[in-house]
C-alpha positions as CSV (number, residue, x, y, z in Angstrom):
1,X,93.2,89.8,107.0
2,X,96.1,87.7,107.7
3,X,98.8,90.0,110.1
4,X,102.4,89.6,108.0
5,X,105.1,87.5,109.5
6,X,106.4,88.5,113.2
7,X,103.1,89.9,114.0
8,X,103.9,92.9,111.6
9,X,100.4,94.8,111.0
10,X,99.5,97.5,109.3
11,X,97.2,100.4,110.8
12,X,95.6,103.2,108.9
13,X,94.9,106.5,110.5
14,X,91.9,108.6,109.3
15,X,91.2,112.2,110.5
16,X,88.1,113.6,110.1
17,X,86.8,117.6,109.3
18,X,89.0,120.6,111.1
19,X,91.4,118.3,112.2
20,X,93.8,119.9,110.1
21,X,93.3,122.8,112.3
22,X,94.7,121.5,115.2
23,X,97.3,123.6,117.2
24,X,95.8,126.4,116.3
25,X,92.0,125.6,116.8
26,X,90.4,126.1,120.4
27,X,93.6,125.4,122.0
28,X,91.9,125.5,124.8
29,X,89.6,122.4,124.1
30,X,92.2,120.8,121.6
31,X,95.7,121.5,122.8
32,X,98.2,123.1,121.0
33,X,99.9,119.8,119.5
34,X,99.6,119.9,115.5
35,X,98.1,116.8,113.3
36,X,101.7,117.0,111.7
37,X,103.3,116.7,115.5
38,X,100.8,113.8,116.2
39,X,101.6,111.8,113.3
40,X,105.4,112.1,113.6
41,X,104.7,110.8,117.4
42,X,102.7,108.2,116.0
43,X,105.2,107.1,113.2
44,X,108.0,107.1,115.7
45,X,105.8,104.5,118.4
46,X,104.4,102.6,115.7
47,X,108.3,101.7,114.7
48,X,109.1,100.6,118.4
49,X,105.8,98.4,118.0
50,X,106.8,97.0,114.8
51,X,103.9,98.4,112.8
52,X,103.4,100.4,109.9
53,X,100.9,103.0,109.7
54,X,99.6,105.1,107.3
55,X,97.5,108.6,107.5
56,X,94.9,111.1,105.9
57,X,92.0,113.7,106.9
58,X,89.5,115.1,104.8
59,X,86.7,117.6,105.9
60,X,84.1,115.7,103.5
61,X,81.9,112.4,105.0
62,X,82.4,111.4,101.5
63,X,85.9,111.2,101.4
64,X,86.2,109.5,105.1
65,X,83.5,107.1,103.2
66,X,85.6,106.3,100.3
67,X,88.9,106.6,102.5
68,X,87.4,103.4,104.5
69,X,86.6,101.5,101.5
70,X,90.2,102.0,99.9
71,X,91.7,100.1,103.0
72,X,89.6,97.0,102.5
73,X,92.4,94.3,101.9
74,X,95.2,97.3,102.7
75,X,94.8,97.5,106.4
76,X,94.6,95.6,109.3
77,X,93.4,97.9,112.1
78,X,91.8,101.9,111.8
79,X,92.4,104.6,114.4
80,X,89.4,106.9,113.1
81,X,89.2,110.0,114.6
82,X,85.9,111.0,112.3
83,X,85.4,114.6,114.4
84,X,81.8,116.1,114.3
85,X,80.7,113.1,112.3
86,X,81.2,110.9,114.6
87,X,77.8,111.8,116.2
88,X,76.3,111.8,113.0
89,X,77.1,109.7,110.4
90,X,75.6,106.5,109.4
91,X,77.3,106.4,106.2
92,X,81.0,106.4,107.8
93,X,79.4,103.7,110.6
94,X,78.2,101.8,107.5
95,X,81.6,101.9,105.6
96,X,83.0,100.6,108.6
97,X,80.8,97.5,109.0
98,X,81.2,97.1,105.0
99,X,84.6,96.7,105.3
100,X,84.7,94.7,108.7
101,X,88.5,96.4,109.9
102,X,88.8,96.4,113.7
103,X,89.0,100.1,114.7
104,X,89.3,102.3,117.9
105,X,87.4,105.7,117.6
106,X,89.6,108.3,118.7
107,X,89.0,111.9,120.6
108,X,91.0,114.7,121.8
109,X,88.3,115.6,124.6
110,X,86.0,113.7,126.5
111,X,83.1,113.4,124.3
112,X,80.7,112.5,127.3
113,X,81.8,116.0,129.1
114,X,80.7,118.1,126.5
115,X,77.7,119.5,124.6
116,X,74.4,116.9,124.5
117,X,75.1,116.9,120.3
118,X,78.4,115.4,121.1
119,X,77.8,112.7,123.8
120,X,76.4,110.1,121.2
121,X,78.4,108.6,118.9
122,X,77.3,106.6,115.7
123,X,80.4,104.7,115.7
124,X,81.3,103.5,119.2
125,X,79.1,100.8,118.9
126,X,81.1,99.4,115.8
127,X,84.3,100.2,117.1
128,X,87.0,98.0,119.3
129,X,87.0,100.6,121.6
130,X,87.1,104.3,122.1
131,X,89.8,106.3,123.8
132,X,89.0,109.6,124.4
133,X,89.6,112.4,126.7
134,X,93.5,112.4,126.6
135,X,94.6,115.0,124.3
136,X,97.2,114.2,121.8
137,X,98.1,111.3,123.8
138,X,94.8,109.6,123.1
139,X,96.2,108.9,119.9
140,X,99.2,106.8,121.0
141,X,97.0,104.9,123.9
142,X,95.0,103.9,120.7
143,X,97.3,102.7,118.8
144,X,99.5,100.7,121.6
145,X,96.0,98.9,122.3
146,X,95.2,98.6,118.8
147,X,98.0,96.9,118.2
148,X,98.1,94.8,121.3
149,X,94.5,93.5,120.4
150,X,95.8,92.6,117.2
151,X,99.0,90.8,117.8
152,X,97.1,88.8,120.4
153,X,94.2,88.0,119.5
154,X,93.9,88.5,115.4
């Protein structure tokens, strides 16, 4: 996809299952920051980037899957955080190479520090690159690089 004038891109943020439950769920894995307090952070950086973003999370693989098809043509970059699916699912990694949108892969913990289950990811190998292991803040690192990449280098 073609970025607008000025370098002006678009960037969709997908959340995946229990992220809705965040601030409240395992604080002590998850921090106590809310999706609602990490999407007002990330609407306030994407305006001092110059980029527009967009977001949604579902608790269904189905409705990630269709989620990722909708942005064909829409979007120019994905932050996906796709939560327990991201070990498991083909059909998100599949949507994902169907509709060929660079995207970072985004976790609150360090997947690699945690239960076997969670140390392989589906996606990763798709994906621009994963940021993980920063909390909330992993979020805006993502997006600052996403963005970057995409300025720079298309």
């Amino acid at each position: 996809m073609a970025r607008r004038p000025g370098g002006f891109v678009r960037i969709a943020v997908i959340n995946g299952p229990n992220l809705n439950l965040l601030g409240t769920r395992e604080p002590e894995l998850y921090g106590s920051t809310t999706l609602a307090q990490i999407e007002q952070r990330l609407t306030t950086l994407a305006r001092d980037l110059g980029t527009e973003v967009t977001f949604s999370q579902f608790n269904g693989e189905g409705q990630i899957v269709d989620a990722i098809h909708a942005l064909k043509g829409k979007a120019d970059g994905l932050l996906l955080n796709a939560g327990a699916y991201s070990h498991t699912s083909l059909a998100i990694r599949d949507a994902l190479a169907g509709v060929a949108i660079p995207f970072v892969e985004v976790h609150l913990t360090n997947i690699y520090a945690r239960e076997p289950e969670r140390r392989k990811s589906a996606l990763a190998e798709a994906a621009t690159a994963v940021i993980c292991g920063f909390g909330a803040d992993s979020y805006d690192l993502a997006l600052r690089g996403l963005v970057s990449k995409l300025k720079n280098n298309g």
